[in-house]
N, C-alpha and C positions, 0 to 999 in steps of 0.2 A: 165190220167197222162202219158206223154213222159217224156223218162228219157233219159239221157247223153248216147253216142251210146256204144253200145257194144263194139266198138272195143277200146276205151276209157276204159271199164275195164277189158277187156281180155289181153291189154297192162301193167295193172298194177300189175292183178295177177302173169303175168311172169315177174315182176320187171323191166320192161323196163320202160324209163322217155317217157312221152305219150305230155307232154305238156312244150314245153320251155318259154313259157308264162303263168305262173299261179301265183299263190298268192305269195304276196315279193319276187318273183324270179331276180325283176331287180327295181332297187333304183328309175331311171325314170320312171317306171309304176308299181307302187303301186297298185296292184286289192286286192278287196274283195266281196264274196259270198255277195249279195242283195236279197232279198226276194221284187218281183214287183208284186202290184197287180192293176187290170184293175178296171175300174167303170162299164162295164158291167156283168152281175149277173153271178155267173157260174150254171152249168147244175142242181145241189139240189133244186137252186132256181127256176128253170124253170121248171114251173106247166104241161107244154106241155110234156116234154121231160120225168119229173120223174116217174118211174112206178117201185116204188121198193116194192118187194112181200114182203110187213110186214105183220108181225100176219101170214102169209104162210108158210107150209113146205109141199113140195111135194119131198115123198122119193123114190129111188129108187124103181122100180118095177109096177111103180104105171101106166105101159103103155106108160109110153113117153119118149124119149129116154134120155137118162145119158148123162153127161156131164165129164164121168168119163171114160176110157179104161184102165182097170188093176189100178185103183185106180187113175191118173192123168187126168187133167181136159186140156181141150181144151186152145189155148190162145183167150179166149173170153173174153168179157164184156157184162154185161146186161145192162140197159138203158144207155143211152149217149156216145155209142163208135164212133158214126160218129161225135157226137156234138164235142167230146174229139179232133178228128183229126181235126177241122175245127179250133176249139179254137185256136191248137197247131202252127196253120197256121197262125192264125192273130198274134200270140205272134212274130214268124220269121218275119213276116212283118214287124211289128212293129219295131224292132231291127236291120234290115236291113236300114230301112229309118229314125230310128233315129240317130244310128252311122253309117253309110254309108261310105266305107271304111277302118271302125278301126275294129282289133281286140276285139273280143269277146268269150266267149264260155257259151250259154245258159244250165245250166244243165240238167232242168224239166220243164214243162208245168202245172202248176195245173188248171183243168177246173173242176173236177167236184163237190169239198166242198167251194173252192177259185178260181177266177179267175184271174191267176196270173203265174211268171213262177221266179225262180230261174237262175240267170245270175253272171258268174265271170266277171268284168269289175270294171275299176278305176272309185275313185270318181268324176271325172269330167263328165265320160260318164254316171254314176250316175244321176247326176245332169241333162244331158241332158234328160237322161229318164223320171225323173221327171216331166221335162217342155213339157213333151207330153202331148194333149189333153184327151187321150184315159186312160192315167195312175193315180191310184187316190192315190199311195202310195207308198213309198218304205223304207226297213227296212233292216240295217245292220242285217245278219247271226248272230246269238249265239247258244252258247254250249246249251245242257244239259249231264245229268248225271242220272246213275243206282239209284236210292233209295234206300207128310206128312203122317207120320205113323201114328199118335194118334189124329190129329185135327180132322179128322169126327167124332170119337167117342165123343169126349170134344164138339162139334157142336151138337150132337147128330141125328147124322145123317143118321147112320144102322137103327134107330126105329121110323125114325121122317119124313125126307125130303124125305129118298131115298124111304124109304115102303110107302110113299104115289103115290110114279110115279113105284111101281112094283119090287121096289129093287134096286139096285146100279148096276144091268145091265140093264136100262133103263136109268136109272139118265143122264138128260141133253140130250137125246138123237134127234139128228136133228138139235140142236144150233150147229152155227160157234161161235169161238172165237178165235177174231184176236188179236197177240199178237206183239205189238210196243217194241221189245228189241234187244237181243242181237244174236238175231239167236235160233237157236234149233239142237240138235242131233239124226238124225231121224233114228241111230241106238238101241237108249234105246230102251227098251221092254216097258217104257209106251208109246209109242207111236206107237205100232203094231197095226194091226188091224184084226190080227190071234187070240189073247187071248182068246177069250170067243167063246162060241158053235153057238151064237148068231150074224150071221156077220154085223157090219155095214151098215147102208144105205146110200145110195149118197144123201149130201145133195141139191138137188134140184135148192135152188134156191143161192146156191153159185156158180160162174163162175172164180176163183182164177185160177192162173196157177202155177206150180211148174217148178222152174228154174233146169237146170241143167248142173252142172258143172262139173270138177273132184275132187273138194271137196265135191259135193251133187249129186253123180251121179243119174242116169235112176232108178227109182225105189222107192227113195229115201221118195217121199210121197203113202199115201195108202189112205184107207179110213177114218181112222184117223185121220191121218196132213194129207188135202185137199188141202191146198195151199205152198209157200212159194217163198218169194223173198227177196232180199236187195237191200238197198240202201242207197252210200255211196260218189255220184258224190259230193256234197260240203267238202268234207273229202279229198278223193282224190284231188280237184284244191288247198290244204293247202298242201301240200306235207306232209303228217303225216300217209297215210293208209299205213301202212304193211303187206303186201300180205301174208307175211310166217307166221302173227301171228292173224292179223283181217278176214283174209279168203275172196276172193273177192264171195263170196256167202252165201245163207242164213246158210250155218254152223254154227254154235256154238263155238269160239275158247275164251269164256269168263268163260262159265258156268250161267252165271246168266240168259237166257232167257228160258234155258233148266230147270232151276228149276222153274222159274216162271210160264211156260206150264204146267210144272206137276201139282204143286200146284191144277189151275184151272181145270186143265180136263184129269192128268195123268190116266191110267188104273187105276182098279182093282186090290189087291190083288198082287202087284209087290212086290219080297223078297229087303228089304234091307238091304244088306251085304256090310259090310266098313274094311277095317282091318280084313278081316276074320268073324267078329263077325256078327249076326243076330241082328239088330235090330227092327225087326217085319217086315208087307208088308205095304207098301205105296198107295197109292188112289188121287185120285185128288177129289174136291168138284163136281163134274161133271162128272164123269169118263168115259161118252157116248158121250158127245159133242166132236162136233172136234173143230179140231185147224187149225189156216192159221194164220203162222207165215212172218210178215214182219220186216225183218233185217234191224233199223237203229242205233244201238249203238255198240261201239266196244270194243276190250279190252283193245287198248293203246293208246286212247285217247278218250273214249266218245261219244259224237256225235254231230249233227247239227242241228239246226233248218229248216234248209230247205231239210234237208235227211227226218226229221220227219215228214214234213207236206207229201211230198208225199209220206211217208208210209200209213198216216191217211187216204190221198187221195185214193189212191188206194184201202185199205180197204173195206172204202167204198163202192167204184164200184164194190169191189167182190162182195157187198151183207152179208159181215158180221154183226151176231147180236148184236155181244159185242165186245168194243175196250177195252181193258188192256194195260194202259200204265205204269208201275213201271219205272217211271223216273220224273224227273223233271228239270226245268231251273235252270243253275247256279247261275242265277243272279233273281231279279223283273224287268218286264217288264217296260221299261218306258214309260211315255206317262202320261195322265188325269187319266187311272185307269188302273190297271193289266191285263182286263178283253180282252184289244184289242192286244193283240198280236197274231201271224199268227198260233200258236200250240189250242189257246182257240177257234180263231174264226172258225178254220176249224172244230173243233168237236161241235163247234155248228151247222155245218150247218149237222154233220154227227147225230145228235139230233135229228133233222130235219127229216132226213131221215130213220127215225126210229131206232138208233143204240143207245142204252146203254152203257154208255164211263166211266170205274173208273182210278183212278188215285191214285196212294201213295202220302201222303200228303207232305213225305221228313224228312228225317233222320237229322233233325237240331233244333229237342226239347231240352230239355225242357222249351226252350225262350218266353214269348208270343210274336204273331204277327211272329212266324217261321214257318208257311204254305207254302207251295211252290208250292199249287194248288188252284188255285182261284174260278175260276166262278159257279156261281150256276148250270149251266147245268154239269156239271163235279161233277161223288159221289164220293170225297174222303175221304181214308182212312185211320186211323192212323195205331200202331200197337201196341197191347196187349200180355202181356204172357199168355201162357194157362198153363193146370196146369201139363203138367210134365216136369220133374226134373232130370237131370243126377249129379247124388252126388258123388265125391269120396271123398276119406280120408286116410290119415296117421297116422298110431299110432305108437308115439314112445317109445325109452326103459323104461321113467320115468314116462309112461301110459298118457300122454300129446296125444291129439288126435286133427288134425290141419285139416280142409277141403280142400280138391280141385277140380279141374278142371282134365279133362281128363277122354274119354270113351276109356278103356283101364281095362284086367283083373286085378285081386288083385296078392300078394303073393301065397304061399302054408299059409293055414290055421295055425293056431299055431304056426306059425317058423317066429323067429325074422331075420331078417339077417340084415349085417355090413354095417354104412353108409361110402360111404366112397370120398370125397370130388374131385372133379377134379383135383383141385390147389394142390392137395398133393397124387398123385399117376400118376405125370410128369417120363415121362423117364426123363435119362441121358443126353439127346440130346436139352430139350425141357425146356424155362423157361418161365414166365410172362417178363420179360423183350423183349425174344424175339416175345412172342405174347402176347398182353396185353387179345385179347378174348379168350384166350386159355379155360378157364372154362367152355367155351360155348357147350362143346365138339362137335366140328366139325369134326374131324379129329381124326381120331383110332390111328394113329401111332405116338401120340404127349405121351400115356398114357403106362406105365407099366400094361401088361395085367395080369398079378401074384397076383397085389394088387386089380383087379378089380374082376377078374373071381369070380361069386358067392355072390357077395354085391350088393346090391344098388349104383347104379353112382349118385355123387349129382353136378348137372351141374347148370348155370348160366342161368336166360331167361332176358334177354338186352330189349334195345329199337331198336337193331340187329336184331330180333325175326319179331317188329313190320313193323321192313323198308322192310322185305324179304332177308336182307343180311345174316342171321343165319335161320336155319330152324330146327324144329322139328326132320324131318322126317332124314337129316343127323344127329342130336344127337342122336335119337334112333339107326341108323345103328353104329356108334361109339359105342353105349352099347352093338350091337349085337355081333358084329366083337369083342370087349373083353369078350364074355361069363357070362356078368352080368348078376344079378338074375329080375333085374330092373332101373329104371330111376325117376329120384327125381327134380324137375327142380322149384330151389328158384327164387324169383325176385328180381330185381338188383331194390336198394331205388329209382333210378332213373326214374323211367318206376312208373308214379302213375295217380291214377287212371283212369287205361286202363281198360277197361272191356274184359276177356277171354271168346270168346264162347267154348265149352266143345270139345276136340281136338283129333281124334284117336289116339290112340299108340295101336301096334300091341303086345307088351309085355307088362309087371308089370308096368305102371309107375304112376307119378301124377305132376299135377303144381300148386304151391303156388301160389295164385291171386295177395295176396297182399303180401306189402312190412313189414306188422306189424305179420304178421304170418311165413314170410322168417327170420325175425329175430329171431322169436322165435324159430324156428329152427335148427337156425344155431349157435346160444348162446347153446343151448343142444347139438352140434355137438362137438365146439369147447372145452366145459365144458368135454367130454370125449375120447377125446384124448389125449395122452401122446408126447410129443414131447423132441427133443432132444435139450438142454439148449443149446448148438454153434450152428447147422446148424440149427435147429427148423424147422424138418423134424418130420413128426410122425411116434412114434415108436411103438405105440399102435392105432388100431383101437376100440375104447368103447361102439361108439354110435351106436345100432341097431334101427331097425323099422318093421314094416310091410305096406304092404301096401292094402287097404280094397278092392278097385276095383270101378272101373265106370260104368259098362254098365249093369246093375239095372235100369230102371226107376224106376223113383218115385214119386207121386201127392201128388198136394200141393189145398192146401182147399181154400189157398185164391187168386186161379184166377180166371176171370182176371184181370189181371193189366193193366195202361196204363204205357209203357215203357218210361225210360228218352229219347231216341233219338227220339222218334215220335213227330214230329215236332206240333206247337199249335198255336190255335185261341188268338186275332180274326183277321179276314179273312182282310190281308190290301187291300186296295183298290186304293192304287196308291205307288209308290217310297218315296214318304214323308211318309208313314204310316199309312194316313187316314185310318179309321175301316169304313169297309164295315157293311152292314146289312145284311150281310151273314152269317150262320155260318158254319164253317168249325176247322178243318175235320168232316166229315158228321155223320160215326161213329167209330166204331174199330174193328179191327179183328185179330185173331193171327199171329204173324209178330216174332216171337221173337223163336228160339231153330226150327226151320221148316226143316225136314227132307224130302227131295225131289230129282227127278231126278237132274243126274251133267254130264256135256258133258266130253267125252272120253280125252279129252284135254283141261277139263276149267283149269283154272289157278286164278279167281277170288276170290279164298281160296286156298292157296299152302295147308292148310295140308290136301285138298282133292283130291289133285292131283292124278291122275289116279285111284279114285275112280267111282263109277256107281251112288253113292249118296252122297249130302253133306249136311249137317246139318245150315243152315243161319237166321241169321236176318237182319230185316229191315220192313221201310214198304211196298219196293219192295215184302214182302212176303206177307201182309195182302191183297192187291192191288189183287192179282189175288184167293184169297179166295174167296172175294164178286163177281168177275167177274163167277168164276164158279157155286157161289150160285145164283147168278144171271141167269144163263143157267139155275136153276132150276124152278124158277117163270118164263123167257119166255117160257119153256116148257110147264109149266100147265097155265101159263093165254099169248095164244100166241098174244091177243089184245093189251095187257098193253101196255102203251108208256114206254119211257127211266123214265122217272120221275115219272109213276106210278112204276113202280119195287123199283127206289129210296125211295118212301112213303111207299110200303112192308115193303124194307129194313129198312129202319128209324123208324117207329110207332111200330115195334113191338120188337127194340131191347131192350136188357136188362139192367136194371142199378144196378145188382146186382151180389156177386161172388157166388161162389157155397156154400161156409157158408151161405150166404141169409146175409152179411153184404154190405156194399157200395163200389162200385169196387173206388180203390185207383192209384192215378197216382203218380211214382214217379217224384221228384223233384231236381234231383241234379245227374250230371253225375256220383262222384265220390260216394262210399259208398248210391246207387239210395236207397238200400231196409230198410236205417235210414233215408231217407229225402222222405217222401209220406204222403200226406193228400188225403181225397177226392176228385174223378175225376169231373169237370164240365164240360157242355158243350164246352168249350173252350180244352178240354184234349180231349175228348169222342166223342164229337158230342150229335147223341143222343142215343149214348149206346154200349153197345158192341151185336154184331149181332146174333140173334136168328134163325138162319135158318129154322127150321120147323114152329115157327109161321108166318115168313115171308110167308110162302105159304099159308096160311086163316089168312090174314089180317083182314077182315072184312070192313073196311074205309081205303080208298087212295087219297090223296088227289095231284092233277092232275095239271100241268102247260104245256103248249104249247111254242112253238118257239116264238109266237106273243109276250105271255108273258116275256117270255126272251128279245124279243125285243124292247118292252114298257122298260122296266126296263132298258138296255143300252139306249136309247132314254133320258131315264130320268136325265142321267148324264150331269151334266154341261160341254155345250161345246160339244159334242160328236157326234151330227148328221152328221156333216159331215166328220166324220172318217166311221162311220156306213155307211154311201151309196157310201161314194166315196172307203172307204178303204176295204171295205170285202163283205159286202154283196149287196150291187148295190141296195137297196130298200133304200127310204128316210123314215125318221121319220115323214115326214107329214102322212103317213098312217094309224100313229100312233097318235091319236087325245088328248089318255089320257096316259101322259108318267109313271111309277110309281115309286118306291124308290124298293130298297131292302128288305126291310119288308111287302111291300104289295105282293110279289110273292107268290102265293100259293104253300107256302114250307112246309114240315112237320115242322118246327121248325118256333121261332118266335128270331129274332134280330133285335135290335133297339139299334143303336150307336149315333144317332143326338142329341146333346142338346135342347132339348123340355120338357116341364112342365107335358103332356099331350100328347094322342096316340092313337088313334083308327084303329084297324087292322081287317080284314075280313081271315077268312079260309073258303074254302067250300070243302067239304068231299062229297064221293062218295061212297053210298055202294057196294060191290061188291059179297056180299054175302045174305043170307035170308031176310027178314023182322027180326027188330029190333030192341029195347030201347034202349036208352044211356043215362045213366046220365053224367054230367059235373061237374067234380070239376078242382082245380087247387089249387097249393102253388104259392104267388104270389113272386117276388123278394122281397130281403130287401131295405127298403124304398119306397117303390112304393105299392100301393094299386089297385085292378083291380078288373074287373068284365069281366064274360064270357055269353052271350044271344045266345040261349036258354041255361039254366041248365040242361033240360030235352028232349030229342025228339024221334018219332019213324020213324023209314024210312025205305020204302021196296027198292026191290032189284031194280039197277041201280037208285035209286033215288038221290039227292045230297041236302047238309044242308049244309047254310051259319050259321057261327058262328062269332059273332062280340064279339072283346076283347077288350077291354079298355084298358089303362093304364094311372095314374095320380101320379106323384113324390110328394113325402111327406118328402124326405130326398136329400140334393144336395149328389153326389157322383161321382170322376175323376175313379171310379174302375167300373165294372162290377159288376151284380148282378145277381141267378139265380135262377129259379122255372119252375114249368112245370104244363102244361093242360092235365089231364087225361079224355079216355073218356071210359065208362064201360057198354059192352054191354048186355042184359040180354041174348045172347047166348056164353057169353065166349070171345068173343072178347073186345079188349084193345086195346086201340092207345095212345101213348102219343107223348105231344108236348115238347120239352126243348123249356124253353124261356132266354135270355140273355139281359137284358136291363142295358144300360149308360143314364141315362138322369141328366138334371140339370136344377133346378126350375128358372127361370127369373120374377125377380122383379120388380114391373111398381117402378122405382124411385121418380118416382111425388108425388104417394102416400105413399110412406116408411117413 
C-alpha cells in the first residue's frame, strides 16, 4: 500500500493549505475521493507471491536476527513489497494515460487485499476511468464511524483462560493485534513494555513500522505496541482534518482507540485512578499480545472509506493476526447485497490470509435489521452488560431515598446537610432574566457564596450537558470555589430518556437520571422552604439530605444482558432489507460500564478529560474483548483458521446469566430495564462469550475462503462484481454456488420462503476420541430432524450432520431453537437456529 506523500501531510500538520484543488474547493470542478479497483487479482490472491507465516511464531532470541532495534521495527514488508511497488506503478500509468493532462491527485495504491488505488478527481474523469479496460469498479468514498477492571474476572479468566496458557503473564503472548481506530497513547503504562520481570518477545513474523512525528516521537513504540501508522489522505483532500486536534500521526487525540487497545491487550495489573479515587487495576483480555495500531478515524469528523481500506491493507502486509475494527458504515452499502463493498471485500481477502477480523455490530439497537456489520467472514459483536454496578443515592430529610448516577464519595456519615437550590442563592448582580442557564451552575461568581458555603448546591443538568455546552466538571469547580459540602444535579423534564453513564466527581455529589425522580425531589425542596410573600426569595432553608456515595461497586445476579443500543439481527443483505441467511451479531460480549485505558487528551467523553482512564460503552468495547480472547485460542491452537476461532467462539458460548435463568435483552431505549424479554439469536447471536470453554472446544466447525466464495457467487447477479470488482477470480471456478445457510457456520439461518430445507454441518474434532449425542428444540412451527443422533469420532476426524427442516405453520416472523451436541468427555457445542419459512400451496389441488 502507497499512501499520499509525506510532504502532503507534514503540510497539513503545520496548517498550511497543501492543495488549491481538492474537494468543492471550486464550483467548476466538483472532485470527490473514488475508490478504483483493477480486474487484475491483488498480491493475497496470488498463490506465487503469498507466504504468510500462519500458525507461525518465531520469537525473539530464537537465532535470527530481530526485526526490532530498541523495540522499533525496520521499514519493511514481508511477502509482496516489490509486487506492492510494481502494482503502484501500473496504478500511475494508468492515470497518466487516462486523464493525460488533467489534474488529479492519487491518494493510495492498494495492491495487496484489493487491487485498486484511491484517487481525488471530478466525476467526469470518473467516468473516464471507468471506461478503461484494466478498471473493473469504481465507488464513491463514505464515512464511517466509532461504535477493564472487573471483566476478566466476570469472564473468568485469573482461573480459567489465563491459568491454562501459565497465567496472565503469558496470556496472548506472540499475537499481533492490529487495531483499525482512532490512534493510541503510547504514553499510558498499559502499553509499556518494562511492567513485568518477564520481557517481551519480538514478534517475529510482524514487519510494521512505527511512524514518527512530533506528536509520536523516536521511542514512542516498544515491544508492546510494535507497530503504528495513520492514515488520513481521503480526510485531508475534504478540507476537514485539523492538525491541532486530529493529530497528523498515529496519536490518540480522540480517546477511543486508546481504550479500545486496552480492552484487547492492555497490561497487567494497571492502577485505575479517576478523580483521585481507586477503582481497582485494569487488564486487557490478552495482556501479552501486542498491538500495531493503524490510525484511520478522527475526533472531528470520523473517517473514510478509503483511509480504512488501506489501514486494513497494510495490516495485513504487517503480518498481523487479528484485525479489530470498532467501527462501522454510516450508511448500508449499496449494490445487490451489503456484502460487496470495499471495507468487507478487503477483510475477506485479509481472511484469506489467515487474519481473524471482529467487528462491533453498531450502536443502533434495539431495531431489527440494525446490524452494521454484515458478511459472514466478519465475527461480530454485540454488547452485554456484565454484572457490576456503580449505585449512588440520595437520602432526604422526609427519609425519601432517590438513586443516582455519579462515581463520586458520599456525605460525612449521619449529617444531614442544607439543600440549597441555584435559582435562589443568585447574588445581587445576577438574575434568570439575565441568564436563563444560570442553574446550570457554570459560573462561581453569579452565586452568593454565604448561602452556599457548607450545603449541598442543587444545580440544573440540560440538554446543555448533552450538546457539551454545560459541563460537569465546571459545575463541580463552581461548587468548589463556594466551599459546598456537595453537588445535587436534577434533570430538566426536557432531557428524556437519555441514558447517563456513571460520571466522576471529585467531591460529594450525585445525578438524578430521570426526570420522575427530579421531580420528586424538587416538590420536597420546594415543600420546605420558606419564602418571602413580595419578593419570594427564600428565607429559610428546610430541605436537608445526604448523600450515600458512588464508587462502591456492586454485582448484579442478573448479567449478562443484551444492551438496548447493541444494534440486531437479521443480517440485511442489500439496501431494500432483504434478510440474509446470516446470522448476526455472531455473539455478545461486555460492551456496557468498561473501564479502560483514555488518551492524555481524549476528548471523546468530556467528563474524562484529562483522566488516565475512562469508564464507556458501546459495542466499540465488546469488539476488542473477543479480539483479545481471540489472541487466546490463536495462541494455544496456532493452526486454527479465522473461522475455526469463530466456531470456538460461537459453540461454546453461553445462553445463560449467572442465576442460571435466560440472559434477557432489553427492548426500549427509554426506561431499557422495564422493557426486556429473552434474548434470541437475532439479540445474541449464539450466546454471550465463554472464554475458557472457548479454548477446549472439542468440535469446530470450519469454512474456507472458497466457501465464502461459492456463497457470494451464489448471489443473484454477482459474478461479475466478484471478478471484475474485488477479487479478479470468476465464479466459473466455482461449479456449485451455495446460499447462506449451506456455509458451514456454527449457527443455522434460513430466511427464504420454502416449505422445506435440507442443511449439511460438518464438525471437526479437535480434541480426543469421543461420543456425542444429538438433540435439538426445533423452532415453532417447523418440525426437523438431525442425522446422526448419535456418533463417535476420534481426533482430527470430521462428521457431516444433515438437518432437515419442514414448515407446519406459515409465519412473516422468525422463529428459534438450537442443535445441541453432548460429548461423553464434557464437551458441548451448540447451534442457534433462526428459521422464516412459508408453506406454498399447489393451487390446482387446494
Amino acid at each position: 500500500m502507497e499512501s499520499v506523500s509525506w510532504l502532503l501531510l507534514v503540510l497539513v500538520s503545520r496548517g498550511m493549505v497543501v492543495c488549491t484543488w481538492c474537494q468543492n474547493s471550486r464550483a467548476e470542478a466538483i472532485t470527490a475521493v473514488y475508490i478504483v479497483t483493477f480486474k487484475q487479482a491483488p498480491v493475497v490472491h496470488d498463490y506465487g507471491v503469498l507466504k504468510k507465516e500462519t500458525n507461525v511464531f518465531r520469537h525473539g532470541g530464537s537465532g535470527k536476527s530481530n526485526r526490532m532495534d530498541k523495540g522499533r521495527h525496520r521499514n519493511t514488508s514481508r511477502s509482496g513489497g516489490s509486487s506492492g511497488s510494481y502494482i503502484a506503478r501500473v496504478h500511475d500509468s494508468l492515470l497518466k494515460k487516462a486523464l493525460k493532462g488533467e489534474k488529479y491527485l492519487k491518494l493510495y495504491s492498494y495492491h495487496y487485499l484489493i487491487n485498486g488505488f484511491a484517487v481525488l478527481v471530478t466525476p467526469q474523469q470518473a467516468d473516464k476511468l471507468s471506461q478503461r479496460t484494466e478498471v473493473a469498479n469504481i465507488v464513491l468514498d463514505f464515512s464511517v464511524r466509532t461504535a477493564t477492571t472487573h471483566t476478566p474476572q466476570f469472564l473468568g479468566l485469573p482461573n480459567g483462560a489465563w491459568a491454562q496458557r501459565g497465567g496472565y503473564d503469558s496470556a496472548g503472548e506472540g499475537v499481533v493485534i492490529g487495531f483499525i481506530d482512532t490512534g493510541i497513547d503510547p504514553t499510558h503504562p498499559s502499553f509499556a513494555d518494562d511492567v513485568s520481570d518477564r520481557p517481551y518477545p519480538v514478534p517475529a513474523h510482524y514487519s510494521g513500522i512505527c511512524e514518527v512525528t512530533p506528536d509520536f516521537p523516536s521511542g514512542s513504540c516498544n515491544r508492546k505496541l510494535v507497530g503504528a501508522r495513520h492514515f488520513a489522505a481521503s480526510a485531508i483532500t475534504r478540507g476537514i482534518f485539523n492538525a491541532s486536534q486530529d493529530y497528523a500521526s498515529p496519536f490518540d487525540g480522540d480517546g477511543h482507540g486508546t481504550h479500545t487497545a486496552s480492552v484487547a491487550a492492555g497490561n497487567h495489573g494497571i492502577p485505575v485512578i479517576v478523580s483521585g479515587h481507586h477503582f481497582g487495576n485494569a487488564s486487557g483480555m490478552a495482556p501479552r499480545s501486542h498491538i500495531a495500531v493503524y490510525k484511520s478515524l478522527y475526533k472531528s469528523f470520523g473517517g473514510f472509506a478509503a483511509d480504512v481500506v488501506a489501514a486494513i491493507d497494510q495490516a495485513a502486509q504487517d503480518g498481523v493476526d487479528i484485525i479489530s475494527l470498532s467501527i462501522t458504515p454510516n450508511r448500508r452499502p449499496p449494490g445487490i447485497a451489503t456484502f460487496f463493498n470495499p471495507i468487507d471485500m478487503a477483510l475477506l481477502s485479509a481472511v484469506k490470509a489467515g487474519i481473524f477480523v471482529v467487528q462491533a455490530a453498531g450502536n443502533t439497537g434495539p431495531a431489527p435489521k440494525s446490524v452494521s456489520s454484515f458478511s459472514p467472514w466478519i465475527f461480530t459483536v454485540g454488547a452485554a452488560a456484565h454484572d457490576r454496578v456503580y449505585q449512588n443515592s440520595i437520602v432526604l430529610g422526609n427519609n425519601r431515598s432517590i438513586a443516582g448516577v455519579g462515581l463520586a464519595p458520599g456525605t460525612d456519615k449521619d449529617t444531614m446537610y442544607k439543600l440549597v437550590s441555584a435559582l435562589d442563592v443568585l447574588n445581587n448582580d445576577t438574575s434568570i432574566s439575565k441568564d436563563m442557564y444560570v442553574g446550570e451552575c457554570q459560573d462561581s461568581t453569579n452565586f452568593d457564596p454565604d448561602h452556599v458555603q457548607g450545603n449541598l448546591l442543587l444545580c440544573s443538568y440540560s440538554i446543555r450537558f448533552v450538546l457539551g455546552l454545560s459541563t460537569i466538571q465546571q459545575a463541580l469547580e463552581t461548587a468548589n470555589n463556594l466551599s459546598a459540602a456537595g453537588i445535587v444535579f436534577y434533570m430538566d423534564p426536557f432531557v428524556i430518556g437519555f441514558q447517563l453513564n456513571p460520571t466522576p466527581l471529585k467531591m460529594p455529589g450525585i445525578i438524578i437520571p430521570t426526570s420522575d425522580d427530579s421531580k420528586i425531589l424538587l416538590q420536597y425542596y420546594n415543600s420546605s422552604v420558606e419564602r418571602d410573600g413580595q419578593t419570594k426569595q427564600v428565607v429559610t432553608f428546610g430541605a436537608t439530605a445526604s448523600i450515600l456515595g458512588g464508587l462502591k461497586a456492586n454485582y448484579s445476579f442478573s448479567a449478562p444482558k443484551v444492551m438496548y443500543y447493541s444494534a440486531r439481527g437479521p443480517d440485511p443483505e442489500d439496501s431494500s432489507l432483504t434478510n440474509a441467511d446470516i446470522l448476526k451479531p455472531n455473539l455478545v460480549a461486555p460492551g456496557n460500564f468498561i473501564w479502560a485505558a483514555w488518551s492524555s487528551v481524549g476528548t471523546d467523553s468530556m467528563e474524562f478529560e484529562g483522566e488516565n482512564f475512562a469508564m464507556m460503552s458501546g459495542t466499540s468495547m465488546a469488539a476488542p474483548h473477543i479480539a483479545g480472547l481471540a489472541a487466546l485460542i490463536k495462541q494455544n491452537f496456532p493452526s486454527f483458521s479465522p473461522s475455526a476461532i469463530a466456531s470456538a467462539l460461537s459453540t461454546t458460548a453461553s445462553l445463560y446469566d449467572k442465576n442460571g435463568g435466560l440472559i434477557m435483552a432489553q427492548r426500549a431505549y427509554a426506561n431499557p430495564d422495564q422493557n426486556q424479554s429473552p434474548a434470541t439469536p437475532f439479540d445474541m447471536g449464539s450466546g454471550f462469550v465463554n472464554a475458557t470453554a472457548a479454548l477446549n472446544p472439542g468440535l469446530i466447525l470450519d469454512s474456507s475462503y472458497d466457501d465464502y466464495m461459492s456463497f457470494l457467487c451464489g448471489i443473484n447477479g454477482s459474478a461479475p462484481i466478484v471478478f471484475w470488482n474485488y477479487t479478479g477470480q470468476s465464479c466459473w471456478a466455482y461449479n456449485n454456488t451455495i446460499s447462506g445457510a449451506d456455509l458451514n457456520l456454527p449457527s443455522i439461518t434460513i430466511v427464504t420462503p420454502n416449505s422445506s430445507r435440507t442443511v449439511q454441518r460438518t464438525v471437526t474434532n479437535i480434541a480426543g476420541n469421543e461420543t456425542y449425542s444429538v438433540g435439538w428444540s426445533a423452532p415453532y412451527g417447523v418440525s426437523m430432524k438431525v442425522a446422526p443422533t448419535r456418533f463417535t469420532i476420534a481426533n482430527g476426524q470430521r462428521q457431516v450432520l444433515s438437518v432437515s427442516f419442514n414448515a407446519t405453520v406459515n409465519s412473516s416472523s422468525a422463529t428459534f431453537g438450537r442443535i445441541g451436541l453432548f460429548g461423553t468427555q464434557g464437551h458441548a457445542a451448540n447451534i442457534p437456529l433462526s428459521v422464516m419459512v412459508k408453506i406454498f400451496y399447489n393451487s390446482t389441488n387446494s
